[in-house]
C-alpha positions as CSV (number, residue, x, y, z in Angstrom):
1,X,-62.3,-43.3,-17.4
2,X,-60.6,-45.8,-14.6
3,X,-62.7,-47.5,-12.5
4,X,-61.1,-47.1,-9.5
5,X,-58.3,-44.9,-7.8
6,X,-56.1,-46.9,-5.2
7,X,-54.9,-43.4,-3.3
8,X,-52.0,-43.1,-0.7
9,X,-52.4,-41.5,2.6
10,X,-49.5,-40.0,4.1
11,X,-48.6,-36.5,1.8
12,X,-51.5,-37.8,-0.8
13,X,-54.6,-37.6,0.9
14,X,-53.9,-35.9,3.9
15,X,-51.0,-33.8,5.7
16,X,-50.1,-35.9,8.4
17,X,-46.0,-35.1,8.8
18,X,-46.5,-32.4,11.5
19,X,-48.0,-34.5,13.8
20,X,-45.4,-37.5,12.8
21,X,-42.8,-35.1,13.4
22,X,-44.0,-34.3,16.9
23,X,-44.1,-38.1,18.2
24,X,-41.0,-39.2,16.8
25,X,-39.0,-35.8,18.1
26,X,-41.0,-36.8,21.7
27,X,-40.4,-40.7,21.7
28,X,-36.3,-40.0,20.6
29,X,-36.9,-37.3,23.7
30,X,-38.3,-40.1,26.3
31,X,-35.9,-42.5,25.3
32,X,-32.6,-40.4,25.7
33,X,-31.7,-39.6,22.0
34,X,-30.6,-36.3,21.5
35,X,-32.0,-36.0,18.0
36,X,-35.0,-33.5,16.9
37,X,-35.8,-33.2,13.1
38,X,-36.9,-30.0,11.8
39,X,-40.1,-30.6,9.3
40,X,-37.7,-30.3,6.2
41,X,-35.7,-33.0,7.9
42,X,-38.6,-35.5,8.9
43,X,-39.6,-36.1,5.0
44,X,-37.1,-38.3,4.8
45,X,-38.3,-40.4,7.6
46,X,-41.6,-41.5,5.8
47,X,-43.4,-43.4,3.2
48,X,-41.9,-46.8,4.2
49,X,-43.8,-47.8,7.5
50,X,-43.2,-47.4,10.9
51,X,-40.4,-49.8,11.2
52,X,-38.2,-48.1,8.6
53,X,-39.6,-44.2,10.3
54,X,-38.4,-45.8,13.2
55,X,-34.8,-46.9,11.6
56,X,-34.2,-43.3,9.5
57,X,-34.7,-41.5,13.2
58,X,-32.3,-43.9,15.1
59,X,-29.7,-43.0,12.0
60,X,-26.5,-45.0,13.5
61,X,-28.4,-46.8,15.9
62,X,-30.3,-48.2,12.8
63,X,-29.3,-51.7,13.1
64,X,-29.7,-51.8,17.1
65,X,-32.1,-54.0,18.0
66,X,-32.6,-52.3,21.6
67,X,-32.9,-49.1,20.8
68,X,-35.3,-49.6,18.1
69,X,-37.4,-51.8,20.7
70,X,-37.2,-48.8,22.7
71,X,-37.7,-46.1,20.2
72,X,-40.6,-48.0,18.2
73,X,-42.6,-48.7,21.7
74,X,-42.4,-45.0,22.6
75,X,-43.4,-43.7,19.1
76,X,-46.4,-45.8,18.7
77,X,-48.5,-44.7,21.4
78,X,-47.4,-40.9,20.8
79,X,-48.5,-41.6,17.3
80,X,-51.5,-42.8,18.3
81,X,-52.0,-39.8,20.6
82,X,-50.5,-36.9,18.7
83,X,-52.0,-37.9,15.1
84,X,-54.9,-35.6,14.6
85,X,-53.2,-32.7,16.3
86,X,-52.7,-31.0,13.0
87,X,-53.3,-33.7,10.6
88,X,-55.9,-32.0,7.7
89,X,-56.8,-33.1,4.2
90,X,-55.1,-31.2,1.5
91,X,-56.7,-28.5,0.2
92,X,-59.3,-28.9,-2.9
93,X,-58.7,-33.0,-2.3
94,X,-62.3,-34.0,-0.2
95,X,-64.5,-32.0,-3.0
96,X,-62.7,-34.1,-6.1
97,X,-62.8,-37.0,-4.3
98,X,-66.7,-36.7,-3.6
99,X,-67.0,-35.4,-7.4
100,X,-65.2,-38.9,-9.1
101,X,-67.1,-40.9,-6.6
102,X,-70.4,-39.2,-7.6
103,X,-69.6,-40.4,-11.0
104,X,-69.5,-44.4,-9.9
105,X,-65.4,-44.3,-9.6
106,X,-64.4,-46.6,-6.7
107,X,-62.3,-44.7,-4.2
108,X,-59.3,-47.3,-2.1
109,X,-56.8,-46.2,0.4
110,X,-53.6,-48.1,0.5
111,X,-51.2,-47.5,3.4
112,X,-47.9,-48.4,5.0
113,X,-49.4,-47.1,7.9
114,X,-50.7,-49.2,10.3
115,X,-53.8,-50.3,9.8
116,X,-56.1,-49.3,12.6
117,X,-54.3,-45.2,12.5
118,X,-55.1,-45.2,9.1
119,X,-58.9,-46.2,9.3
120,X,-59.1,-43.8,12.2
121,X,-57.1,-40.9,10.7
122,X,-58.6,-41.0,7.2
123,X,-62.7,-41.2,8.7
124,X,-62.3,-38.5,10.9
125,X,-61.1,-36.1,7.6
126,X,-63.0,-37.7,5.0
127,X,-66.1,-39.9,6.7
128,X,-67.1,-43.5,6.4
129,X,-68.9,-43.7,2.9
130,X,-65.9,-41.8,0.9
131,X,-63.7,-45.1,0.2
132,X,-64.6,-48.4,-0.4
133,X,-62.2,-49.5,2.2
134,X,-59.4,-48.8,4.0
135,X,-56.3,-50.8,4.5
136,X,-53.5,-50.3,6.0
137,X,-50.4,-52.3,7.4
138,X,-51.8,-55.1,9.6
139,X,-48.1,-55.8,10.7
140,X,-45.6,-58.6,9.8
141,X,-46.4,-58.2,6.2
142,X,-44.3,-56.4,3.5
143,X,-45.1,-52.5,2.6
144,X,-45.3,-51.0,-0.1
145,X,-43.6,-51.2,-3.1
146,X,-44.6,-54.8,-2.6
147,X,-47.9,-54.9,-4.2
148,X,-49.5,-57.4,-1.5
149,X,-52.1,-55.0,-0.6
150,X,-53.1,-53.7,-3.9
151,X,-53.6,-57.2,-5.0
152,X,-55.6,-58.7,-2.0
153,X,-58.1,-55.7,-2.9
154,X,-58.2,-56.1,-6.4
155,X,-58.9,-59.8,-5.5
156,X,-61.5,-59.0,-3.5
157,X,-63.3,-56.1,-5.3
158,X,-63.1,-58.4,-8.5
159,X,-61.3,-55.0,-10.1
160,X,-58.3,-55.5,-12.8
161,X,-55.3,-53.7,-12.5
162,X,-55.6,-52.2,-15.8
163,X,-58.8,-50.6,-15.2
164,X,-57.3,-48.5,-11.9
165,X,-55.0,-45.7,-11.6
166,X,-52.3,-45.9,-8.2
167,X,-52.1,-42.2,-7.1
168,X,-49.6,-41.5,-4.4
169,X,-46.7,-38.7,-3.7
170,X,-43.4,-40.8,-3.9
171,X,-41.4,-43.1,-6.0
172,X,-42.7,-45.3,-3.6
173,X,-46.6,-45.4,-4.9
174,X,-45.1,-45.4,-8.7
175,X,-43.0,-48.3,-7.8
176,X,-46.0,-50.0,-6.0
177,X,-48.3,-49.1,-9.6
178,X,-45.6,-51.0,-11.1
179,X,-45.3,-53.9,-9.5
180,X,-49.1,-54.3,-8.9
181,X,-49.4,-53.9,-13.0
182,X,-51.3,-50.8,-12.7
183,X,-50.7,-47.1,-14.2
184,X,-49.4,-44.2,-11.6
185,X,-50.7,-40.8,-11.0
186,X,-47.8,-39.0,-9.1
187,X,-49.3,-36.3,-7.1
188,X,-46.5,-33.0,-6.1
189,X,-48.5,-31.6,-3.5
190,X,-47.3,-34.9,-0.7
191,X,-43.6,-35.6,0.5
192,X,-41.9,-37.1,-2.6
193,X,-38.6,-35.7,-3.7
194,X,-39.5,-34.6,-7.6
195,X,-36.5,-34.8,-9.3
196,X,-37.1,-35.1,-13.4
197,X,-36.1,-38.3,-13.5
198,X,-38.9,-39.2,-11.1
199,X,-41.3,-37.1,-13.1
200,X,-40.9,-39.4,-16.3
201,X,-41.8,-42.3,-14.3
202,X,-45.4,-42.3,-13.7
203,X,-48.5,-41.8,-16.3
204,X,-49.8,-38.9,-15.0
205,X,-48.0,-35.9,-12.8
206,X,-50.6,-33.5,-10.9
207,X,-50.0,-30.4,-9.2
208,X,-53.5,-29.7,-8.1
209,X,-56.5,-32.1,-7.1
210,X,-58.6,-30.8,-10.3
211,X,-55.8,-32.6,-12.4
212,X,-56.3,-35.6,-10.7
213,X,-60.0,-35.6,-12.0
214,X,-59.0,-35.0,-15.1
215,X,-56.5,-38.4,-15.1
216,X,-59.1,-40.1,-14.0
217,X,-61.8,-39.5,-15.8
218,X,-59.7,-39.4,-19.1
219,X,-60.3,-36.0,-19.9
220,X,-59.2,-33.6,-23.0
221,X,-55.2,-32.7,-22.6
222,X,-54.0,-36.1,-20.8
């Protein structure tokens, strides 16, 4: 059994891409872009912050220091507005979450998103006593796959990275396990693009949030 999970947020523990979606397709709207992205489309806007959302939606304009100025400052505050629209946990996730914390596993969220969205976002869906703590993004510092956050928590907590599991939906969170020393649990429901190759990667691959007690808790068949 680990001792902790260190969990993702965006397409891990909750469903947040409709309402990320409707902010950037509004902020490219206000500042005169005539882009819109379909929800198929907007997955591959995520998973690396809000600066590099902000860069995939701007495609061309990428490297345009203006219009990312322009298109950042408008998408923020719609963010901020628009991100519990539709935003909701997925499905099974809160009661297995509750179950491995029951059983004294330590529960962690570790986000690109900016830090303040992600405390708000992940209470209102799964209350104040679920994780430990909550971290996100506290801007100017490097996101994930850089393991800076991981590794200020472990510090903290007094944890080792042998003794947790990093479970997230992207190449991103296995590359972040990596680097921070820990194992991965890749989980299919989120955003990620599972292609084999990406499936080899990780420890564990679950489809469903009973699979992810069973990597945890270390039992029979994993």
């Amino acid at each position: 059994m680990v001792k902790a999970l260190f969990l993702d947020l965006d397409g891990t523990l909750l469903d947040t891409l409709p309402d990320i979606r409707s902010a950037i397709n509004d902020a490219l709207k206000e500042t005169g872009f005539a882009l819109q992205f379909s929800l198929k489309d907007a997955h591959n806007l995520i998973g690396d912050g809000a600066d590099m959302l902000v860069k995939r939606a701007l495609k061309e304009k990428a490297d345009d220091p203006k219009a990312f100025k322009a298109l950042k400052d408008a998408y923020m505050p719609l963010y901020k507005e628009y991100q519990d629209l539709h935003t909701k946990p997925f499905n099974g996730l809160p009661e297995t979450l509750k179950f491995l914390s029951e059983r004294g596993i330590k529960l962690f969220v570790a986000s690109n998103k900016p830090d303040a969205l992600a405390k708000a976002i992940v209470e209102a869906h799964y209350g104040k006593d679920t994780f430990v703590s909550i971290c996100g993004n506290m801007g100017g510092e490097p996101v994930k796959p850089n393991p800076i956050l991981i590794i200020r928590i472990l510090e903290i907590s007094g944890l080792r990275p042998q003794d947790c599991l990093c479970v997230g939906d992207s190449i991103i969170d296995v590359q972040t396990a990596k680097n921070a020393g820990m194992d991965s649990c890749l989980v299919t429901w989120g955003y990620g693009f599972y292609k084999p190759e990406l499936l080899k990667m990780p420890k564990y691959v679950v489809n469903k949030p009973k699979q992810l007690a069973q990597a945890a808790l270390g039992s029979d068949g994993w």
